[in-house]
C-alpha positions as CSV (number, residue, x, y, z in Angstrom):
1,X,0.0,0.0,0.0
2,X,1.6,3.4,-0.8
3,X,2.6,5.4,1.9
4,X,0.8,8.7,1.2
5,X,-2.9,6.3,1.3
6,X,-1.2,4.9,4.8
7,X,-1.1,8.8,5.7
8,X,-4.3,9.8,4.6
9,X,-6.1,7.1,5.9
10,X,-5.1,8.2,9.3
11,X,-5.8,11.6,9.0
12,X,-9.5,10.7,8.3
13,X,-9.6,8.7,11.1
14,X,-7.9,11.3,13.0
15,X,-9.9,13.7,12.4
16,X,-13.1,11.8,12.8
17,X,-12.2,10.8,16.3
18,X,-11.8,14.5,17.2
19,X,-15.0,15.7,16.0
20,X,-16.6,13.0,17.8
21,X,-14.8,14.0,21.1
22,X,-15.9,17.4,20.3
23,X,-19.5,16.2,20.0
24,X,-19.7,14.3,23.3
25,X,-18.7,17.1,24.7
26,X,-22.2,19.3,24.0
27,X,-24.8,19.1,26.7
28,X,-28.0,17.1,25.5
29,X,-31.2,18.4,25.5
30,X,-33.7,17.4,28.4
31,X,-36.9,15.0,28.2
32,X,-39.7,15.2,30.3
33,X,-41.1,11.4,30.8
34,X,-44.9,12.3,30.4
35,X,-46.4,11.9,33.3
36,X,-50.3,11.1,31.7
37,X,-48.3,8.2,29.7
38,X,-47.5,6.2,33.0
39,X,-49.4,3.4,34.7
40,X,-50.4,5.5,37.5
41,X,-52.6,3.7,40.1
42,X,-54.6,5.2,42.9
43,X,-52.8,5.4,46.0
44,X,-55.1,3.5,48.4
45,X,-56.7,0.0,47.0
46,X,-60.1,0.6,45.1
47,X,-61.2,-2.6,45.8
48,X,-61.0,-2.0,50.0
49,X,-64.2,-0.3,50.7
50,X,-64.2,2.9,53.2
51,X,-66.3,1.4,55.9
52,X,-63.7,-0.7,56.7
53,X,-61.6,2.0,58.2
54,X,-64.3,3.0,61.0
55,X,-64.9,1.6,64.1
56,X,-67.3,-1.0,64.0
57,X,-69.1,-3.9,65.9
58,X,-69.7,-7.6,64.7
59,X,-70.8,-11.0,65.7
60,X,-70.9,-8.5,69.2
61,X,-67.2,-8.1,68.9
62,X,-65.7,-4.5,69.1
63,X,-63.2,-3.9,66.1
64,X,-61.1,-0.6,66.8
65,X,-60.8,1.9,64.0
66,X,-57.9,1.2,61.8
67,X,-58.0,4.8,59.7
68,X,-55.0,4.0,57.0
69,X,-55.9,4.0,53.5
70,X,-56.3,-0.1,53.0
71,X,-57.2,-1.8,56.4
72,X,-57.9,-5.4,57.1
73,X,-61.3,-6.7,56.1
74,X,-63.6,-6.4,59.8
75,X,-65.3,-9.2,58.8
76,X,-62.1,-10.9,59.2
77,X,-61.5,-9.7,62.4
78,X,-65.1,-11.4,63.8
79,X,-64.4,-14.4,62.5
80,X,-60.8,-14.4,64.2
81,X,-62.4,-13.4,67.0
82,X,-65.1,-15.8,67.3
83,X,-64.3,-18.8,65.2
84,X,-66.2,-19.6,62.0
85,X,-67.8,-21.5,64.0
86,X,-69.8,-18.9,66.3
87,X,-70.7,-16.4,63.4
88,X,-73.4,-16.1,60.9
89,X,-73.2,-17.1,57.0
90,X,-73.9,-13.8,56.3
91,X,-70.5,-12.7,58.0
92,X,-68.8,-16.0,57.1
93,X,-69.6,-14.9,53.1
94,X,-68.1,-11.9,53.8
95,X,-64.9,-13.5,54.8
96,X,-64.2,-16.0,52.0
97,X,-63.0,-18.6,54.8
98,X,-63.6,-21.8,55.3
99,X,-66.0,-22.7,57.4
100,X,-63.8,-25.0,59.6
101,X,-60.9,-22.6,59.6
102,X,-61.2,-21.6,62.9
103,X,-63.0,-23.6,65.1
104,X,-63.9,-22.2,69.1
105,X,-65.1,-24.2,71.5
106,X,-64.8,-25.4,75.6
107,X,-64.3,-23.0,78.0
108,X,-61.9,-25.1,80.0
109,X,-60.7,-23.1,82.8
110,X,-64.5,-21.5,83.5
111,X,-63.3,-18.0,82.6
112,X,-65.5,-17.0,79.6
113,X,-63.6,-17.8,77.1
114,X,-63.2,-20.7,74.1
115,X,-59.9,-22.6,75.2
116,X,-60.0,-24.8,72.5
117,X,-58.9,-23.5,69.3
118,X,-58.4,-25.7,65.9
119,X,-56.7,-23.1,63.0
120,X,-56.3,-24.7,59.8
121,X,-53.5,-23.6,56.9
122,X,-53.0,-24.3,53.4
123,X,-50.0,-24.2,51.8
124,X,-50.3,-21.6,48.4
125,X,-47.8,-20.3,45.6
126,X,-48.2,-17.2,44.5
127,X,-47.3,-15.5,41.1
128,X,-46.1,-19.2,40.0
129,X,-46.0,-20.8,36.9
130,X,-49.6,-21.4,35.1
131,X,-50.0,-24.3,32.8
132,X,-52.8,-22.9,31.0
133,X,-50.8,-19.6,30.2
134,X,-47.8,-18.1,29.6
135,X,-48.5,-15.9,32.7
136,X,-48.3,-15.9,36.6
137,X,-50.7,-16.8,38.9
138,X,-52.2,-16.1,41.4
139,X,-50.8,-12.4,40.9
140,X,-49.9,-10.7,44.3
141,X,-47.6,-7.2,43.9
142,X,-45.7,-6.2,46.5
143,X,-45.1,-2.9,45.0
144,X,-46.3,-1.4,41.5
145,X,-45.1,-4.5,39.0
146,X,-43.4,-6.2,41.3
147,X,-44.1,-9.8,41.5
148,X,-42.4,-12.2,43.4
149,X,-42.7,-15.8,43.6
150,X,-43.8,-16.5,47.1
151,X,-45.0,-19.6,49.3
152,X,-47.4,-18.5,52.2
153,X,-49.2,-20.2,54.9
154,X,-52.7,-19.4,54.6
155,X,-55.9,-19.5,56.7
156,X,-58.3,-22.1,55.3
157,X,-60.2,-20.8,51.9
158,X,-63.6,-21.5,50.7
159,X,-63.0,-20.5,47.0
160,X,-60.5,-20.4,44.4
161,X,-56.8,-18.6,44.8
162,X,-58.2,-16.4,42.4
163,X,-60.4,-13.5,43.6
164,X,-62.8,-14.7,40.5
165,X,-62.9,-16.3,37.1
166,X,-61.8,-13.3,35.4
167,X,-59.4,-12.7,37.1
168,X,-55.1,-13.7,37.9
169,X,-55.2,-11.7,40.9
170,X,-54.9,-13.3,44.4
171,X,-57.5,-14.3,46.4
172,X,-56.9,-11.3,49.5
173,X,-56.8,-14.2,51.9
174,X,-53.7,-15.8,50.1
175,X,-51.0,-12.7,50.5
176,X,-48.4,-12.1,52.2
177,X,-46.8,-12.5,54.8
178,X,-48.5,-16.0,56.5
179,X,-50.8,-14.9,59.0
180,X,-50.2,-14.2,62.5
181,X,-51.9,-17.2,64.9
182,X,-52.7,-15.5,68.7
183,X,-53.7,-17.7,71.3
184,X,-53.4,-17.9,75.2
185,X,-51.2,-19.3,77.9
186,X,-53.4,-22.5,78.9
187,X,-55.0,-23.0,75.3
188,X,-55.3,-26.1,73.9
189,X,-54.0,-25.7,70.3
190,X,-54.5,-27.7,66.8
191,X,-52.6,-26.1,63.6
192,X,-54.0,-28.5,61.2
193,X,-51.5,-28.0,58.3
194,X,-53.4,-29.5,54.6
195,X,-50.3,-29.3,52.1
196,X,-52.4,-28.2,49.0
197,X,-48.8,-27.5,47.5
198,X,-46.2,-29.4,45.0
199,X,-43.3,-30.2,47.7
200,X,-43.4,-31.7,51.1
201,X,-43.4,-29.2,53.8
202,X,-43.8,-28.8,57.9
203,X,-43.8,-26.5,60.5
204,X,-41.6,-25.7,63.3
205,X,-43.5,-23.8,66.4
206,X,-39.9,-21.4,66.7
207,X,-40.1,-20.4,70.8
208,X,-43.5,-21.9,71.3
209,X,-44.2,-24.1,74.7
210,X,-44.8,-27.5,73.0
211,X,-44.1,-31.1,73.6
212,X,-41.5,-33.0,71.3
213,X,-43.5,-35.5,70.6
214,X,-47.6,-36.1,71.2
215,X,-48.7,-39.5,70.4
216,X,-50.2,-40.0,67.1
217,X,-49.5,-36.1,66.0
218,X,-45.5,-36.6,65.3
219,X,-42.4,-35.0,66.5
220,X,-43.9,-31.7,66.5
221,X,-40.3,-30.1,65.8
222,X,-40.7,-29.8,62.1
223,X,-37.5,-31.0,61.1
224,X,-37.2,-33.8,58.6
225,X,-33.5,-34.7,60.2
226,X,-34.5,-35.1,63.4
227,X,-38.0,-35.3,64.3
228,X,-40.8,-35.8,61.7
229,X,-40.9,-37.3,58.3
230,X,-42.1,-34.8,55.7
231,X,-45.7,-33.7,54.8
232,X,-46.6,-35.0,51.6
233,X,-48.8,-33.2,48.8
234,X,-52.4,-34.3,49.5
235,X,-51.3,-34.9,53.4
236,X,-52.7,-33.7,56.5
237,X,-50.8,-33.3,59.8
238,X,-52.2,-32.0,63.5
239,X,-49.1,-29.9,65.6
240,X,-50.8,-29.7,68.9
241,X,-49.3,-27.6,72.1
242,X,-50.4,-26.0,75.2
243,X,-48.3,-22.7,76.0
244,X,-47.4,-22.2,79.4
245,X,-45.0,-18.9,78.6
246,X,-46.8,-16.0,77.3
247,X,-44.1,-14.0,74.3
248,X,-43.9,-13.5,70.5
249,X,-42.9,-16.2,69.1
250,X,-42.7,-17.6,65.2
251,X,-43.4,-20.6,63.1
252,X,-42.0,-21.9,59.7
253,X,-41.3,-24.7,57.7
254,X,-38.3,-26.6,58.4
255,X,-38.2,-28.5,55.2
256,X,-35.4,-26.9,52.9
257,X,-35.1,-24.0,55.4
258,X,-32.8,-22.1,52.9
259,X,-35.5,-22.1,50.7
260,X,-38.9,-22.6,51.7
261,X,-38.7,-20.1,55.0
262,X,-37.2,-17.2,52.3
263,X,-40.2,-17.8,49.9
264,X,-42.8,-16.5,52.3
265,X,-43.8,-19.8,54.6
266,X,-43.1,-18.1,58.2
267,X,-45.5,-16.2,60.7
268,X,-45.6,-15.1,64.0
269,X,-47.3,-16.7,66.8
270,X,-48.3,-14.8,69.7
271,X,-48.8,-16.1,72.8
272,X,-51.0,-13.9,75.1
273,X,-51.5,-13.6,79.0
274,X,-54.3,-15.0,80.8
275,X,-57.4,-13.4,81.3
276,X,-60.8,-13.9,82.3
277,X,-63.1,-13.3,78.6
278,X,-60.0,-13.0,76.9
279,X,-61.6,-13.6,73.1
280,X,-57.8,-13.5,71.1
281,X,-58.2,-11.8,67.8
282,X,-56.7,-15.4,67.0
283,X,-55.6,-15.0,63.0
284,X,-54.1,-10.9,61.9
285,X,-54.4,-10.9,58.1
286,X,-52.5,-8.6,56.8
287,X,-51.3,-5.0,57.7
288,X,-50.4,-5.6,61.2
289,X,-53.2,-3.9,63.0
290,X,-54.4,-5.5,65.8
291,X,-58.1,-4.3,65.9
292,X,-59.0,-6.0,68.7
293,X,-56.3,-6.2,71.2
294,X,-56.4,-8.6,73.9
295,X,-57.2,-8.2,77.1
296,X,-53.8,-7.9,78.7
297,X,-52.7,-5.4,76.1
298,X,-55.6,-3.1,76.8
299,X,-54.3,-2.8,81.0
300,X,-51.1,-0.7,79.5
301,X,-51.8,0.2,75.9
302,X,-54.2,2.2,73.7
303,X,-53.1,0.1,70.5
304,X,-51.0,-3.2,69.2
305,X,-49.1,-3.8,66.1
306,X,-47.3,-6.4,64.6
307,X,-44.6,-5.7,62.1
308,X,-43.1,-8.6,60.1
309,X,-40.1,-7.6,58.3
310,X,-39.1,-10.3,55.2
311,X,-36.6,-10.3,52.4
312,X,-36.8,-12.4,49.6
313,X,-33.7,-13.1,46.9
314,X,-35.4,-12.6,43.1
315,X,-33.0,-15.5,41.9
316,X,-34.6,-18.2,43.9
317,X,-38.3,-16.5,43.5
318,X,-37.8,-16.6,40.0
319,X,-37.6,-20.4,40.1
320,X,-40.9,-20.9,40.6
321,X,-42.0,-18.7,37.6
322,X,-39.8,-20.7,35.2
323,X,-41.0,-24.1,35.5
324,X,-44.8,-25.8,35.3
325,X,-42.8,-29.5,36.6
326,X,-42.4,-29.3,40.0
327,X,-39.0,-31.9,39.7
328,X,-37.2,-28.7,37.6
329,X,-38.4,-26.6,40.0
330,X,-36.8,-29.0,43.4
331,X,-33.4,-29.4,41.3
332,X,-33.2,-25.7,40.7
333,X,-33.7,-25.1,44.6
334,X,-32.5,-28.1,46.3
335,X,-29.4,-28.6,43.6
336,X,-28.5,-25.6,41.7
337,X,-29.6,-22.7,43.6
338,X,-26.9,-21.6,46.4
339,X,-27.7,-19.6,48.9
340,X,-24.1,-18.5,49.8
341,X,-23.9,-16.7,46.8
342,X,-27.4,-14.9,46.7
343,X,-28.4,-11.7,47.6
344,X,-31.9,-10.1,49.0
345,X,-33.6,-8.2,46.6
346,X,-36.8,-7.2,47.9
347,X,-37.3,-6.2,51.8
348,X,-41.3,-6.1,52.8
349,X,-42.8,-5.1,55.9
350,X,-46.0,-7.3,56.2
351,X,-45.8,-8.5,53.1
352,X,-45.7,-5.2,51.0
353,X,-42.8,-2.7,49.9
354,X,-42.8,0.8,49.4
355,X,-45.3,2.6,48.5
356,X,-47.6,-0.4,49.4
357,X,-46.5,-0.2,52.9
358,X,-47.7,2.8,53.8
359,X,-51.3,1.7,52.6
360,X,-51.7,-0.9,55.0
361,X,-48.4,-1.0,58.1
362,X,-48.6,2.6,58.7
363,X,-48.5,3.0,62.4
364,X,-51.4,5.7,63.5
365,X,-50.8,7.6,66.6
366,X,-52.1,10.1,68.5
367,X,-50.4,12.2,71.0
368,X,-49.8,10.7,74.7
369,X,-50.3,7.4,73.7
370,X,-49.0,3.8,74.8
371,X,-48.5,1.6,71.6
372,X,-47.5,-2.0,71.9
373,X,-45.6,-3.4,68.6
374,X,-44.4,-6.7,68.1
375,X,-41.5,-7.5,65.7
376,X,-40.1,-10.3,64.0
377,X,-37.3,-10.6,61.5
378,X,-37.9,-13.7,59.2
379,X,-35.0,-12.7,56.4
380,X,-32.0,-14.1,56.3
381,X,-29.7,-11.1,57.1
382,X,-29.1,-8.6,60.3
383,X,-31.7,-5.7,60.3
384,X,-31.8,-2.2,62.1
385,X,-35.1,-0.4,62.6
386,X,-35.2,3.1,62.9
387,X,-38.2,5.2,64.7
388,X,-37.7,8.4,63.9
389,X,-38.6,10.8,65.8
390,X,-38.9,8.4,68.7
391,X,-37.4,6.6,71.4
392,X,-39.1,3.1,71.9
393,X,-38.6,1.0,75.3
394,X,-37.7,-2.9,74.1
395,X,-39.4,-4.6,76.7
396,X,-39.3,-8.2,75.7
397,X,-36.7,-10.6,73.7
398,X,-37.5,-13.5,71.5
399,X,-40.5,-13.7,73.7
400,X,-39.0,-13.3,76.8
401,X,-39.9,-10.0,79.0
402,X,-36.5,-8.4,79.8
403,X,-35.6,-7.4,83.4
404,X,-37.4,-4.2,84.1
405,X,-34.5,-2.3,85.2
406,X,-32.5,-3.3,82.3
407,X,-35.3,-2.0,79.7
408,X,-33.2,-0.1,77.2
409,X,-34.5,2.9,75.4
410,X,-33.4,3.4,71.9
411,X,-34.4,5.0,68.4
412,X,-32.6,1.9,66.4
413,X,-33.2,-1.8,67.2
414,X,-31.0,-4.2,65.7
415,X,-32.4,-7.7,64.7
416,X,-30.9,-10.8,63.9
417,X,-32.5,-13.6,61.6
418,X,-35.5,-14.8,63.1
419,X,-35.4,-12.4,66.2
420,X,-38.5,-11.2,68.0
421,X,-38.5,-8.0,69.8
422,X,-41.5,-6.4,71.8
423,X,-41.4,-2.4,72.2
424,X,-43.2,0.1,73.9
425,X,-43.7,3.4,71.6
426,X,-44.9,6.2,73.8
427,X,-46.1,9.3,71.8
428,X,-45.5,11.8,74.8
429,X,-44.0,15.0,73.6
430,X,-41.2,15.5,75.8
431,X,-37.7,15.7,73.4
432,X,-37.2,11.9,74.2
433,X,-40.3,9.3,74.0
434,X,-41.5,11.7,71.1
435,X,-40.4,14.5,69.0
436,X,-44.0,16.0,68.5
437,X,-46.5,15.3,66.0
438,X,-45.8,14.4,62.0
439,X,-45.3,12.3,59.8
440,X,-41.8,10.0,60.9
441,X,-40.2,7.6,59.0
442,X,-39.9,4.2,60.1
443,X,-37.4,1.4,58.6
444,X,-34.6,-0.4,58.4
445,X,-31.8,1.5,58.3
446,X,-29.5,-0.1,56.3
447,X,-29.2,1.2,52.7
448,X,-30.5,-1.8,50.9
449,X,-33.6,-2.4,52.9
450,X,-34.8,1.1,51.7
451,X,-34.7,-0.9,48.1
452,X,-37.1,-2.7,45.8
453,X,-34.8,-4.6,43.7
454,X,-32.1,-2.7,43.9
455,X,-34.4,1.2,43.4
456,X,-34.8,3.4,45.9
457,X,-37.6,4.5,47.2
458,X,-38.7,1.2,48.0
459,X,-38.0,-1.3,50.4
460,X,-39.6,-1.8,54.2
461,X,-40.6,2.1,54.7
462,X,-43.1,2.8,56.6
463,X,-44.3,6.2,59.1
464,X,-45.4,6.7,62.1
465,X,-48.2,9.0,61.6
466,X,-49.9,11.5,64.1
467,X,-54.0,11.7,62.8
468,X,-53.3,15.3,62.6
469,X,-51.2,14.2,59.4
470,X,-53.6,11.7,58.2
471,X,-55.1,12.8,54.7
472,X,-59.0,12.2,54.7
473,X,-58.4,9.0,52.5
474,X,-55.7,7.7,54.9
475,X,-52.3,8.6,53.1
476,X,-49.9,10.3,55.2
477,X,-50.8,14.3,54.4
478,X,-47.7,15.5,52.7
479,X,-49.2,17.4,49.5
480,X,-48.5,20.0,51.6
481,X,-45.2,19.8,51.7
482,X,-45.0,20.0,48.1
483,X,-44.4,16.1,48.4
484,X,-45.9,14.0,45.4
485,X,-46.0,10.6,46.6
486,X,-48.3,9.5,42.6
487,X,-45.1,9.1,40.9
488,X,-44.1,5.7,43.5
489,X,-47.1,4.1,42.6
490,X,-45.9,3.8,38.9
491,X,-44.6,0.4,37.1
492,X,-42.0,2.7,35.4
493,X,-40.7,4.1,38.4
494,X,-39.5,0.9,39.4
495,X,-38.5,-0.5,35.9
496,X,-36.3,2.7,36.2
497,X,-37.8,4.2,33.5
498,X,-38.5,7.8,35.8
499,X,-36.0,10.2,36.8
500,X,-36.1,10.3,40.3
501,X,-35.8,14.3,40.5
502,X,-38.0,14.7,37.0
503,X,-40.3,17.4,38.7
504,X,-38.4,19.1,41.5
505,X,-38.2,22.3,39.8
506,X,-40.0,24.1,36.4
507,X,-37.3,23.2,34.1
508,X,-37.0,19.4,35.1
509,X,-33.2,20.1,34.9
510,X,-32.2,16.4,36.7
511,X,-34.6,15.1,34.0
512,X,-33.6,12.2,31.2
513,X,-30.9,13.6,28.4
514,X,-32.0,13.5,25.2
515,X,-30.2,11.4,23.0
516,X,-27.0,11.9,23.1
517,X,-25.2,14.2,20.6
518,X,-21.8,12.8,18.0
519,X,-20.8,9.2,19.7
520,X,-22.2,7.6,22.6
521,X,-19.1,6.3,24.9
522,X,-19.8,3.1,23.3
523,X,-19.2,4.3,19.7
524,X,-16.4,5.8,21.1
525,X,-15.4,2.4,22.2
526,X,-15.4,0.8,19.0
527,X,-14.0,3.6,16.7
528,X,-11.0,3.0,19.4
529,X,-10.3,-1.0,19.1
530,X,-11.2,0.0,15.0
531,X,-7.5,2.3,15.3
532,X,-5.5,-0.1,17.1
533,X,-6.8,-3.1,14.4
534,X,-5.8,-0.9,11.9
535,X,-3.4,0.2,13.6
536,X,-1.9,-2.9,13.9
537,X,-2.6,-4.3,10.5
538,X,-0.6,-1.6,8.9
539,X,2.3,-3.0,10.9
540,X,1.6,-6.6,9.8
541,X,1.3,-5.2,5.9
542,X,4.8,-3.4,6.6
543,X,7.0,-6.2,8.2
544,X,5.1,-8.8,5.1
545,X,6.0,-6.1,2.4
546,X,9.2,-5.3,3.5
547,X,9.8,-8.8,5.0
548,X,13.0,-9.4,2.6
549,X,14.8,-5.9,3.9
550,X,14.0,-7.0,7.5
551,X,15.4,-10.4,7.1
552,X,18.8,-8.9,6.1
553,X,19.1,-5.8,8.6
554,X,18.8,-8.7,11.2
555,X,21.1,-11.1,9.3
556,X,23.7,-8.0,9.3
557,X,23.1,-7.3,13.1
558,X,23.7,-10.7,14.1
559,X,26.8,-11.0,11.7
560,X,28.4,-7.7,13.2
561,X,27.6,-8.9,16.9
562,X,29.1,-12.8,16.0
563,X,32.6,-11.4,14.7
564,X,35.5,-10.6,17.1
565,X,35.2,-6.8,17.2
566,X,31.4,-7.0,18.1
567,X,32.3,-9.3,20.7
568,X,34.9,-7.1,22.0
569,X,32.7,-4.1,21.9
C-alpha cells in the first residue's frame, strides 16, 4: 500500500475521532417522561371499601378503628375473634373462609372464654408458573409490578386462589406474609397444616411451649433430620401444644429451610396472658393492625401492632416462575440454587414494599399514647429499625420480658434472623419518648432495605403517623409539603424508567438527556479497538512487504555482533 494512502487514511480517522470527542462534549437536551403516559394507580386500594376503616361492631365483637388508606377486612376480624364457627353465613360470606378454619369451642378453665382453638392452613404459591398460560398466577404485587414468587401459609379458603374467574389476581386471603396465629397461655391448640402445594413441607413452632412428641401427632419439631418425616402433597398433619410462657414467638417450615422459609412460609405466633373473657383476635391478616387487642394489652396500651419484616432473593423466586414441573423446580432449589452466593432483593414489611407499605403497616398515633408493637425478622440477614422521631422502650426478647431495670431505650433496634422484639412506643412529647406530632419515618436503616430490587424508594418504609397528618383517604398528608407521593405508585418508576428528581423544579433540569449528541461512549469504544486493528494491521502489511529488507538488517546485526570486534565491543 503506498505510503501517502497509509497517511491519509489516518488523518481521516484522526480527524473523525476528534469531532466525535468534540460532540460528546455538547450538553444534551432534556426529556420530560410524560407523566399522563405512565401506569399510575390510585394510591389507596379501590377494591377496599371505606367502611372498613371506621370503628365498627360484629358478631358482638368491638373492632377498633384502623384509619389508613387499605385496612384489614372487619369481617375478618369477627371471625378471628369468634371462630367460624360462632358467626353467621352472612358474616362467614363476607370472609371467604372456610368454614372450619377456625374452630372455638370449651371453655376449659371456666373463665369465659373458648380454650379450645383448631386453626387450619393451606400451603399456596403465588405468582407461580400457570399451565394454562404463559402468565403468573395467582398475581400478588408487593409494589407497583413487582411480583415475586412466594410460598405463604394461609388461613383455610372456601373458594378459588383467584379472587374470580376473570381474574389472575390473588384471592386477599392468600397474601403475604403467613398470618399471625394468637392464642393464650393454657390454650389447647391444633394447627392443622393441609399441604395443598407441590413439595413436602412442615412446620416448626420457633419459641412456642410444645411437647416434642404427642402420640399420634409426630415430633412436633418440624424437622425432617430429626424429628418428623415430611408432609406429603395431599397430606394432612395436627401440631398440637399447650403454652405455658406467654411472648412472641414464630413458626416456619423446616423443610429446605434455605429455601422454603425465604419464599414466604413463616409467621408469627403470639402467645397472650391469661385473662378472664380474653376472646384473642386469633388470625391478623395482613397489615399488622391488631383491631382487637387482647385483654392484657388493653391494661397498659391504647393500640398493638405487629410488624413482620421479610426479604426475599429474586433468583430463587424466579424459580418458581420458570417451570410448570415441579421436579425442575426441586433441582433448581435443592441442587442448583446456592444460597451462599445470593443476595436479597426485595425487603417487605408485612408482606408489601414501598409505596404499598404505607397503605396498609402505617402506624397511627395520636399524642400521649402507649403503643404495643411486636416485631419479628424472618429474612436471612441482620436488620436495624429506625423510629424516627422516637425513642421506643424494648421490653421483651424473643418472647422473653426483659428485666425491668435493664429496659433499654433506643431509636434503632437491631435484629438478627428470626429475632422477636417487643417495644413500647410512647407518643408523649417530651424531646425523648417523642419529638411531636408528623409524619416520621420508620425502617430499616440499612441502605438496601430502603430498596425494591435494587431502586430506591422502595423497600420496608413505613411512618409513624400522628392523625393530625392523616389525609381524609388515609395517606400520610404530605401534598402540603410540596411532596408527590403518585409518581411511587408507577410500574415505570421501578423498571427505572422515571427520573427520580424529573419534577423538582419548572425546568426538570435532573430530567432524562436526550439522545446523546456525536458518539455515545460506546461508539467511542469501538472507533478506538477500530485504530488499534488498523493500527496494527498496517504494521503486519509493513513487516510482510518489507519482509525481505527485515530479514537482512537482522542477518547484518547478528553478523556484526558474532565477529570478534562486536564481541569485543
Amino acid at each position: 500500500m503506498p505510503t501517502h494512502i497509509v497517511i491519509a487514511l489516518l488523518t481521516v480517522y484522526s480527524m473523525l475521532f476528534a469531532v466525535s470527542a468534540q460532540a460528546a462534549l455538547k450538553l444534551p437536551e432534556t426529556v420530560k417522561v410524560d407523566r399522563a403516559a405512565l401506569t399510575s394507580e390510585p394510591m389507596c386500594d379501590p377494591k377496599i371499601s371505606p367502611a372498613w376503616r371506621e370503628a365498627q361492631e360484629i358478631e358482638g365483637v368491638k373492632i377498633d378503628a384502623s384509619p389508613g388508606c387499605s385496612p384489614d377486612n372487619p369481617a375478618w376480624v369477627a371471625a378471628a375473634v369468634k371462630g367460624t364457627n360462632h358467626i353467621s353465613m352472612d358474616t362467614l360470606m363476607k370472609t371467604g373462609l372456610s368454614p372450619d378454619a377456625i374452630i372455638k369451642t370449651d371453655d376449659l378453665d371456666g373463665d369465659g372464654d373458648p380454650d379450645r382453638i383448631v386453626i387450619k392452613l393451606e400451603i399456596m404459591e403465588l405468582n407461580g408458573k400457570s399451565p394454562d398460560f404463559p402468565g403468573i398466577v395467582p398475581t400478588f404485587d408487593i409494589a407497583p409490578g413487582i411480583q415475586p414468587g412466594a410460598w405463604v401459609f394461609a388461613p383455610k379458603t372456601s373458594g378459588m386462589s383467584t379472587e374470580n374467574f376473570e381474574s389472575v389476581r390473588a384471592n386477599p386471603l392468600l397474601r403475604l406474609p403467613s398470618p399471625v396465629i394468637r392464642v393464650e397461655v393454657g390454650d389447647i391448640v391444633q394447627i392443622v397444616l393441609e399441604n395443598t402445594h407441590y413439595f413436602p413441607h412442615s412446620i416448626h413452632l420457633h419459641g412456642v411451649d410444645h411437647p416434642f412428641s404427642h402420640g399420634e401427632h409426630g415430633g412436633q419439631d418440624g424437622v425432617p433430620q430429626t424429628s418428623e418425616v415430611e408432609l406429603m402433597p395431599g397430606g394432612r398433619r395436627i401440631y398440637q401444644f399447650q403454652p405455658r410462657q406467654p411472648g412472641t414467638m414464630f413458626y416456619h417450615c423446616h423443610v429446605q429451610t434455605h429455601t422454603h422459609l425465604a419464599m414466604g412460609l413463616a409467621g408469627m405466633i403470639v402467645v397472650e396472658e391469661n385473662r378472664p373473657n380474653n376472646w384473642l383476635q386469633t388470625l391478623n391478616i395482613g397489615g399488622g393492625h391488631v383491631r382487637h387487642p387482647s385483654v392484657a394489652v388493653r391494661e397498659q396500651f391504647d393500640q398493638e401492632y405487629d410488624l413482620h419484616y421479610h426479604a426475599m432473593d429474586k433468583e430463587l423466586s424466579d424459580i418458581v416462575q420458570k417451570y410448570n414441573d415441579p421436579r425442575l423446580i426441586a433441582r433448581d432449589m435443592n441442587q442448583r440454587y446456592d444460597i451462599t452466593d445470593a443476595t436479597e432483593d426485595y425487603y417487605t414489611l408485612n408482606g408489601l414494599s414501598f409505596p404499598y407499605a404505607l397503605r396498609e403497616s402505617l402506624i397511627v398515633v395520636e399524642p400521649d399514647q402507649k403503643i404495643k408493637l411486636r416485631l419479628l425478622n424472618s429474612g436471612g440477614e441482620m436488620i436495624a429499625i429506625h423510629t424516627h422521631g422516637h425513642h421506643a422502650t424494648i421490653t421483651h426478647y424473643d418472647g422473653v420480658e426483659h428485666n425491668p431495670m435493664a429496659q433499654i431505650m433506643r431509636d434503632v433496634f437491631d435484629m438478627a434472623p428470626a429475632q422477636r422484639l417487643d417495644l413500647k412506643l410512647e407518643t408523649i412529647n417530651d424531646g425523648k419518648h417523642s419529638y411531636g406530632e408528623g409524619d416520621w419515618l420508620i425502617h430499616d436503616h440499612r441502605e438496601k432495605g430502603i430498596t425494591t430490587n435494587g431502586m430506591a424508594e422502595g423497600g420496608s418504609m413505613s411512618s409513624i403517623v400522628y392523625k393530625s397528618y392523616l389525609g381524609e383517604h388515609g395517606m400520610p398528608k404530605v401534598s402540603h409539603f410540596g411532596i408527590d407521593l403518585s409518581e411511587f405508585f408507577t410500574k415505570e418508576y421501578y423498571e427505572r424508567r422515571y427520573p427520580v428528581w424529573q419534577d423538582l423544579d419548572e425546568w426538570a433540569s435532573l430530567g432524562s438527556p436526550a439522545g446523546q449528541m456525536g458518539f455515545d461512549s460506546a461508539t467511542q469504544t469501538s472507533l478506538l479497538n477500530a485504530l488499534y486493528g488498523l493500527l496494527i494491521g498496517l504494521a503486519i502489511y509493513f513487516i510482510f512487504v518489507k519482509r525481505e529488507r527485515i530479514k537482512q538488517s537482522i542477518g547484518a546485526t547478528v553478523s556484526r555482533l558474532k565477529s570478534p570486534k562486536g564481541s569485543n565491543e
